[in-house]
C-alpha positions as CSV (number, residue, x, y, z in Angstrom):
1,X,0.4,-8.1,15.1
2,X,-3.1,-6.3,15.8
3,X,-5.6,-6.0,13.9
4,X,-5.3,-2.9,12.3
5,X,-1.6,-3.6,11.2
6,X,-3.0,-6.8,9.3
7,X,-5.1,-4.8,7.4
8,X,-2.8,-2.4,6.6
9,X,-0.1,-5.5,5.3
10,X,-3.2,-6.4,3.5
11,X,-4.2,-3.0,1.5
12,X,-0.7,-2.6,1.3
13,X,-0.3,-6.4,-0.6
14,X,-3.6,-5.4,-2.8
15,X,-1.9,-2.2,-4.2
16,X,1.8,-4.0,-4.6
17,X,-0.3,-6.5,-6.5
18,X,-1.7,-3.7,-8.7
19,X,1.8,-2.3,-9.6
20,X,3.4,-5.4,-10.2
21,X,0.8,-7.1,-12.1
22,X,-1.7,-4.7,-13.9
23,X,-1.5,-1.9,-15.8
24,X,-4.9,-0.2,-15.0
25,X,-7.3,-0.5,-12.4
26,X,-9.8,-2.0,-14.7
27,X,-7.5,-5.2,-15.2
28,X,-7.0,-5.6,-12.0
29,X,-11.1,-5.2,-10.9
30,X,-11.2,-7.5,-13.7
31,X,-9.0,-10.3,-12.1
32,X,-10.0,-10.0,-8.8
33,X,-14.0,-9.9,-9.5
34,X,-14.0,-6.5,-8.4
35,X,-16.6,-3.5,-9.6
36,X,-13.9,-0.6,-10.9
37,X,-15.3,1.5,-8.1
38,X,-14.4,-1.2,-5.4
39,X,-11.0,-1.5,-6.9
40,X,-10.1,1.7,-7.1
41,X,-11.2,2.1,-3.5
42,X,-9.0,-0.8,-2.7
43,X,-6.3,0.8,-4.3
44,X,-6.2,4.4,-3.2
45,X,-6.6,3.0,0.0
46,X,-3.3,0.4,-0.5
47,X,-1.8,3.4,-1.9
48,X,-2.0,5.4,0.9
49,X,-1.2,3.1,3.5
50,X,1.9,2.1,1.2
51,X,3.3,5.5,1.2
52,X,3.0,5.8,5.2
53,X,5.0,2.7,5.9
54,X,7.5,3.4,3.0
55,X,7.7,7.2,4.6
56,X,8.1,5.7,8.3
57,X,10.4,3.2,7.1
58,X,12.6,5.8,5.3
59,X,12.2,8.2,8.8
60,X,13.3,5.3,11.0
61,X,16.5,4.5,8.7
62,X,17.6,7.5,9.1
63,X,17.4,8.2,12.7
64,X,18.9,5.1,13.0
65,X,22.0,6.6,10.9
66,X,22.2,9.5,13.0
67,X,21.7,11.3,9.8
68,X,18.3,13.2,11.1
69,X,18.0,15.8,13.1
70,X,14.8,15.7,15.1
């Protein structure tokens, strides 16, 4: 694993974190002794990445099936 695909596990961790366990960004900046600003960083950022690997994930699946047309 490089580098940058450990910090994408690991912004992708922060914002699974987030939507299993907190209900705001304020609790979780809270919990993890984070300013809001910082946390909400963090999170758009885990967002983001989470959406790209979910997307390529989905992509890969479905080449796999044969059921997309590239």
């Amino acid at each position: 694993m490089n580098t940058t695909e450990s910090h994408q596990d690991r912004f992708q961790a922060y914002y699974i974190d987030y939507l299993l366990n907190h209900s705001t960004v304020a609790s979780y900046a809270a919990a993890h002794g984070l300013t809001y600003e910082t946390a909400k960083h963090r999170l758009d950022t885990g967002r983001k990445v989470y959406e790209s690997m979910t997307a390529q994930a989905h992509n890969d699946a479905l080449a796999a099936t044969g059921l997309a047309f590239f």
